[in-house]
N, C-alpha and C positions, 0 to 999 in steps of 0.2 A: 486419492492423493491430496494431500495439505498442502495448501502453499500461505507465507507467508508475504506480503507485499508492502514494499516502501511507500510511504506517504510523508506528505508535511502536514505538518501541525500548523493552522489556520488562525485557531482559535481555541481556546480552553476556557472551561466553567466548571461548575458543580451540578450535578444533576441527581437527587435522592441521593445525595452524602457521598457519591463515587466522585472524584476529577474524572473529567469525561474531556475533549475534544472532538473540533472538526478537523478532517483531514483532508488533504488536496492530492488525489494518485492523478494528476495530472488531465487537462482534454477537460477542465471542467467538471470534473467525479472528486464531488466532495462527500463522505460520509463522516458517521458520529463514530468514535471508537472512546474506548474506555480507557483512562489514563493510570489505574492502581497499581500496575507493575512498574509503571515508570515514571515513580510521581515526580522526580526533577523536571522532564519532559516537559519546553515551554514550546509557543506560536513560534517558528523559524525553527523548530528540531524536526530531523527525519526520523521517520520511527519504521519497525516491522510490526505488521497491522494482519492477524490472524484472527480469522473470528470476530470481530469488535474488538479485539485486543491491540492496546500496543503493546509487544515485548519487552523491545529494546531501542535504543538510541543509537543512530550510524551517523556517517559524517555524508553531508551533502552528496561528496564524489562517488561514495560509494553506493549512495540511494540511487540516481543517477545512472550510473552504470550498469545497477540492477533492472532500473527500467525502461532503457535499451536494451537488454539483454531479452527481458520479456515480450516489447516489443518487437525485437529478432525473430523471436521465438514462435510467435501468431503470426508475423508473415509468413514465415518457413512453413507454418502447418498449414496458410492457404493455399503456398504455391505447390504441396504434396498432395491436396484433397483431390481427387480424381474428380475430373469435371463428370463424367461419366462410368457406368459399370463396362469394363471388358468382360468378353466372354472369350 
């Protein structure tokens, strides 16, 4: 499965001729992603960050929203993990 996940844009530079940024998914997880598909894309935009990729440009609330949702989404699959096997 692909997922693509919001991030903010930190910081932006050039790196080997590509626009590249750092990105902030929150909790302190910054990585590097690649800025060519969205080169408008400045430091204070959210982006969808596939692969090193950024996609696309969304609006704060909707980045936001997205990463409660995923958060939801990892607590929900700890509280279903069976602490143990039934038999």
């Amino acid at each position: 499965m692909c997922l693509g996940v919001p991030g903010k844009i930190v910081e932006r530079y050039e790196k080997e001729g590509l626009p590249m940024g750092k990105v902030d998914f929150g909790g302190g997880t910054l990585r590097e992603a690649c800025l060519a598909y969205v080169p408008e894309a400045q430091p204070g935009d959210y982006t969808i960050i596939h692969v090193g990729f950024a996609l696309n440009i969304l609006s704060e609330e909707d980045a936001l929203e997205t990463l409660a949702l995923l958060r939801e989404m990892d607590s929900l699959g700890e509280e279903l993990a069976p602490d143990e096997v039934c038999n």
